[in-house]
N, C-alpha and C positions, 0 to 999 in steps of 0.2 A: 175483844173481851179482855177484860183486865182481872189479874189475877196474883196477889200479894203471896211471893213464896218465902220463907226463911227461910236465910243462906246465907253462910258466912263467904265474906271474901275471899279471892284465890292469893293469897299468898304472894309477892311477887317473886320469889324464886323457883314459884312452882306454875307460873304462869306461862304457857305455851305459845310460843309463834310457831306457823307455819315454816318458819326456814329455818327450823331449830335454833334460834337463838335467844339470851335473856335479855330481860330489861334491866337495865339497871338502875340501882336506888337513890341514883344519884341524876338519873333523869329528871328533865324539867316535868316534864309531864307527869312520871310516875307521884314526882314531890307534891304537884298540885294536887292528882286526882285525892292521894293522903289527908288535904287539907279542906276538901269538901265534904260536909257531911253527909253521905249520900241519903240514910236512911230518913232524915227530916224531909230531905225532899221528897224520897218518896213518900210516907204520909202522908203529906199535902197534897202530893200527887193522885192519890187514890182514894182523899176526900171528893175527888172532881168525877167518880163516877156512883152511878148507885144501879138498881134493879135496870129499871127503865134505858138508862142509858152507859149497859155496856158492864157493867159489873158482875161478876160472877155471882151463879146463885148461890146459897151456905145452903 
């Protein structure tokens, strides 16, 4: 079941690893996921389900 929550991003300085350490802002990775726009995708993504197949009920 799919289920569209708002929520704001975690912050990268407040973002948690397991071996207590941070990410930094200057990571490749942290710089990309910045330049993705996630929430478009997820719309799109949540177009693809409805009652029938998988969508939560309102």
């Amino acid at each position: 079941m799919y289920r569209k929550i708002e929520n704001i991003p975690t912050p990268i300085e407040k973002f948690e690893l397991p071996f207590e350490g941070q990410l930094a802002e200057d990571n490749r990775w942290v710089i990309r996921a910045n330049l993705i726009p996630w929430s478009e995708f997820e719309d799109e993504y949540a177009q693809k389900f409805t009652i029938e197949m998988g969508a939560a009920e309102t």
